[in-house]
C-alpha positions in Angstrom: 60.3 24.4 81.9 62.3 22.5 79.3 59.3 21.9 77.3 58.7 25.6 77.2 62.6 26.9 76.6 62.7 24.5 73.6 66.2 25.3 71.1 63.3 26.0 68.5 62.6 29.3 71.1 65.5 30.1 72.2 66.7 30.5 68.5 63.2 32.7 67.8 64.0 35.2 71.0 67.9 35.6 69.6 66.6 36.5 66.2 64.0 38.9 67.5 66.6 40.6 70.0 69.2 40.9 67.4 66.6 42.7 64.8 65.5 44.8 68.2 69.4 45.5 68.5 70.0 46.6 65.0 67.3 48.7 64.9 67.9 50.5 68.0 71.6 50.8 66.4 70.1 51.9 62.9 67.8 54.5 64.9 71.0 56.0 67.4 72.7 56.0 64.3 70.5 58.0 62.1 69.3 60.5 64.8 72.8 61.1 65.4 73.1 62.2 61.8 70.3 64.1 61.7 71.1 66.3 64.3 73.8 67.1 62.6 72.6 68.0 59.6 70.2 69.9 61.5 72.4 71.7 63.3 74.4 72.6 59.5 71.2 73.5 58.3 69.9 75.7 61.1 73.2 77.6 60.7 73.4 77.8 57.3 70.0 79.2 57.5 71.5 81.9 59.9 74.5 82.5 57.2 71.8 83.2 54.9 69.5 85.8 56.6 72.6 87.5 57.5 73.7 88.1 54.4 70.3 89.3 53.7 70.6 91.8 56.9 67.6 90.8 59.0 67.6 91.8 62.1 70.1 89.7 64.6 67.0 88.7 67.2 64.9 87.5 63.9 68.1 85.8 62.8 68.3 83.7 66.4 64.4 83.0 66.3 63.6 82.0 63.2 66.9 79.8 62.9 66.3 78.3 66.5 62.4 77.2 65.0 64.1 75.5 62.5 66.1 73.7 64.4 63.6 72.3 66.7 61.0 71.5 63.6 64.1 69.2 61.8 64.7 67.4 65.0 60.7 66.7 65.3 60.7 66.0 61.5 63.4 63.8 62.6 62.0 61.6 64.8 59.1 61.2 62.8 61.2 59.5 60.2 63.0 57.0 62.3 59.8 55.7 63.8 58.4 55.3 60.6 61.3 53.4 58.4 62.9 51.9 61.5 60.6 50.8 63.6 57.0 50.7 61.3 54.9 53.0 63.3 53.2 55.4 61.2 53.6 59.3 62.0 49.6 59.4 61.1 48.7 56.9 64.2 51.8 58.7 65.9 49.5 62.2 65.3 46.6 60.8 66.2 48.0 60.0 69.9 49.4 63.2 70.1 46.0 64.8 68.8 44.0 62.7 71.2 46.5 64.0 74.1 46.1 67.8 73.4 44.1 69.2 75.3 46.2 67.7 78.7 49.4 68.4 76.9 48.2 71.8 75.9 47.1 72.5 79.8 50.3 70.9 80.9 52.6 73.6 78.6 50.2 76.7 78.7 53.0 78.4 80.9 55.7 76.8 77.4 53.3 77.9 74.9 52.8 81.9 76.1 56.2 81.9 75.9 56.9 80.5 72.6 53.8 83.2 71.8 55.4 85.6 73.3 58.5 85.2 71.7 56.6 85.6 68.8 55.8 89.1 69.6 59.0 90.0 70.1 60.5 89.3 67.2 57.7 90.3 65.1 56.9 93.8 66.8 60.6 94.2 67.9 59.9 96.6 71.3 64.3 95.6 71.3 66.9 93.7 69.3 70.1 91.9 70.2 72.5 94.2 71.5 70.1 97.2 72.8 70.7 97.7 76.3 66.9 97.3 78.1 65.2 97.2 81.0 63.0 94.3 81.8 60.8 93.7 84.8 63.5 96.0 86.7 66.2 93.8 85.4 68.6 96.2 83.0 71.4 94.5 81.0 72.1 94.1 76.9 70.3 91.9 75.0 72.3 89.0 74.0 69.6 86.5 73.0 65.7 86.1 72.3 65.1 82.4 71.7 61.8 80.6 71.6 61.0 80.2 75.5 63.4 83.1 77.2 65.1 86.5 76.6 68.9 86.2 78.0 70.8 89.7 78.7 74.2 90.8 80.1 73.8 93.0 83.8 76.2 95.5 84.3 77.4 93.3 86.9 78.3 90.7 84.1 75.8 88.6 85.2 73.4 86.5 82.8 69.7 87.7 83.5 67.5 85.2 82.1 63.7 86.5 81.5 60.5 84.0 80.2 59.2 85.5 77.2 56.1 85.7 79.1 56.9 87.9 81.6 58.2 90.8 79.0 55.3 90.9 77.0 52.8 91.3 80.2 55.8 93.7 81.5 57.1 97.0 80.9 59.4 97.2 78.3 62.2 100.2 78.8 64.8 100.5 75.6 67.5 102.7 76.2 69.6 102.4 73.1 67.0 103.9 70.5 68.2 107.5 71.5 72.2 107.8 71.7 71.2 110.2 75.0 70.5 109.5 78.3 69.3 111.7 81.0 70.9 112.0 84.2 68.6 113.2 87.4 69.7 113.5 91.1 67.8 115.0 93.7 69.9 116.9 96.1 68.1 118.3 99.6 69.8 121.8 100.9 68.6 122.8 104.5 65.4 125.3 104.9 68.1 128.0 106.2 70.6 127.5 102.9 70.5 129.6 99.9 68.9 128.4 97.5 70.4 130.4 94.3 73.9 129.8 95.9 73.5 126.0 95.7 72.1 125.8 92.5 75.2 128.4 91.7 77.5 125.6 93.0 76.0 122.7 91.1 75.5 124.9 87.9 79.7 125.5 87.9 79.6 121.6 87.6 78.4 121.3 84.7 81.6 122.1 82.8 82.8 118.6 81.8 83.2 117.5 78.4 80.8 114.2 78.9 78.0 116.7 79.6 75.8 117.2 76.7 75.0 120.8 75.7 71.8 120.1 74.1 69.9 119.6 75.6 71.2 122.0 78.2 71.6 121.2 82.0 69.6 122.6 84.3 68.6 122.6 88.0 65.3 123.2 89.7 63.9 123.0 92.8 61.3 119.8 92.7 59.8 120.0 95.7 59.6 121.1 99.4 60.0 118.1 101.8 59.8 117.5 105.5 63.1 117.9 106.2 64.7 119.8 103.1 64.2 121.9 99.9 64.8 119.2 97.2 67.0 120.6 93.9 66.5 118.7 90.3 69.8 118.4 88.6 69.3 117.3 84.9 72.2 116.5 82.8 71.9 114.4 79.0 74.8 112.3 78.4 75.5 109.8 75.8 74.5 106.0 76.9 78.4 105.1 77.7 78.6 108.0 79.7 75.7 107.8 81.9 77.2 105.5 84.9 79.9 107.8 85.3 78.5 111.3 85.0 76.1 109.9 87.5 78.4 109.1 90.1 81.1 111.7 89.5 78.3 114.2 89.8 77.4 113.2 93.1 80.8 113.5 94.6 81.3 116.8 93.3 78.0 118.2 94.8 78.8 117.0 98.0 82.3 118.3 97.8 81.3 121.6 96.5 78.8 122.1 99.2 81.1 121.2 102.0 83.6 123.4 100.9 80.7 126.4 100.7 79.0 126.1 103.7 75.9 124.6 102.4 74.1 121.9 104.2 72.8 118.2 102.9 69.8 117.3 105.9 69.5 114.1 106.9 67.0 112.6 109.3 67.8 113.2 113.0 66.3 110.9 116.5 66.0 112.5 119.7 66.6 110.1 122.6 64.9 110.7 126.0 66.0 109.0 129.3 64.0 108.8 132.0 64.9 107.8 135.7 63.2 105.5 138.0 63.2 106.9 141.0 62.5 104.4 144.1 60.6 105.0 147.1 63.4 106.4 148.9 64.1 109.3 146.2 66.6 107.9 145.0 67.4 107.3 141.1 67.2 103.1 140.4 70.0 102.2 138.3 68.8 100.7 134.5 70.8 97.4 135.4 68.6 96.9 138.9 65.2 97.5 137.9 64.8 93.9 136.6 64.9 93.0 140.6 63.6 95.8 142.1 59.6 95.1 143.3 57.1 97.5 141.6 56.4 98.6 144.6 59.5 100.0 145.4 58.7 102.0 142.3 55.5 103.6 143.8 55.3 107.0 145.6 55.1 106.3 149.2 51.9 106.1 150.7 50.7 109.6 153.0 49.5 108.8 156.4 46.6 110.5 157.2 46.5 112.7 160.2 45.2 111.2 163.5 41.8 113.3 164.6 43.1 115.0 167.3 39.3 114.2 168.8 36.6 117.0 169.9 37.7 120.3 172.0 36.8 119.7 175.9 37.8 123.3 176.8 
């Protein structure tokens, strides 16, 4: 053991853990500094297409790319002048490891692809209000992996790029209107032209759009009731409201006129157990009563009252 831990080797381990420890510190320190130059370059990137007026999702993509290609670029360039390994043997690894790394993120890479899409076909930008996969909220963000937006709830809906493209895609915000339908059922035995009399007397409110005009129809004949249309276009602000205030009012108005909403009605049927006695078995006693207690009683038959002697 003292043969082997010679002063001679204890002096060659402390040399190579102190040039191991500077480099480490050399490598911390540099990649510290290049993220931040990095980061000042990504957003003076952003700065830049601004002022040029691209569109704000192109703006966030393109200056998020750059930022992830610096900090690869990076990392590169502190394993090759800090600690000697060349990015072509680094590439060739990577190469080598493709196709596992490439099954491993195929889920990573459609969405980077389809994030792509989005900012090159541009079905929505940052700030439309969109629905997505039935999820409806404005667009605050469409980065390289996922598609963040705003629910009217204030919650943060986050969506995989993925999922959008193979998705439908609903934009709301292209047209300043928005069209608000209810579908109110009178009964059979209601007027029809007087309920469509009492929502039409609605329509007087200022958020109502008068082109195009409001209208109301009868959309079908159901089970239970004659189902009325009511179309209204408001603008995009307005919609929640009118939608809801609308409501009310129909139901008010129709109460107050004498015409009927239907709703779905259950008949109940109760049948007694009656015992052998005649007598009705209370619900709360049948779970000891015997089912033959339940049973008719049993007819004796007439005795043969034998042959006639006379």
């Amino acid at each position: 053991m003292e043969k082997w831990w010679n002063p001679a080797r204890q002096q060659h381990w402390g040399e190579v853990a102190l040039q191991i420890g500077i480099k480490v510190a050399i490598a911390l320190l540099a990649l510290w500094v290049g993220l931040r130059v990095a980061r000042w370059m990504s957003s003076l990137a952003t700065r830049g297409m601004s002022r040029a007026e691209l569109e704000p999702t192109a703006i966030q993509f393109i200056a998020r790319v750059l930022y992830v290609v610096l900090v690869v670029l990076l990392l590169l360039a502190i394993l090759q002048s800090v600690f000697g390994v060349a990015p072509a043997s680094f590439i060739a690894v990577i190469g080598a490891a493709g196709l596992a790394i490439g099954l491993a993120l195929k889920d990573s890479l459609s969405n980077v692809a389809s994030g792509v899409m989005l900012v090159t076909l541009k079905p929505f930008r940052v700030g439309d209000i969109v629905t997505l996969n039935g999820q409806t909220g404005k667009c605050e963000s469409v980065s390289i992996f996922q598609t963040r937006l705003r629910g009217a709830d204030n919650q943060t809906i986050v969506l995989p790029n993925s999922t959008i493209t193979n998705g439908e895609i609903i934009n709301l915000t292209p047209d300043v209107r928005r069209r608000v339908e209810l579908v109110i059922g009178i009964g059979y035995n209601d007027d029809i032209d007087k309920a469509k009399g009492l929502i039409s007397a609605l329509f007087d409110d200022k958020r109502i759009l008068e082109d195009p005009a409001p209208d109301v129809v009868v959309y079908s004949l159901g089970d239970n009731s004659v189902n009325l249309g009511v179309r209204v276009h408001v603008a995009n602000d307005d919609w929640f409201g009118v939608k809801c205030d609308l409501t009310e009012r129909i139901k008010k108005s129709f109460d107050a006129n004498g015409v009927s909403i239907p709703f779905p009605q259950r008949d109940v049927h109760v049948y007694h157990h009656v015992g052998a006695d005649g007598e009705a078995i209370p619900a709360a006693a049948l779970t000891t009563v015997s089912l033959d207690a339940l049973q008719p009683p049993k007819k004796t038959p007439d005795k043969d009252p034998g042959p006639d002697v006379s």
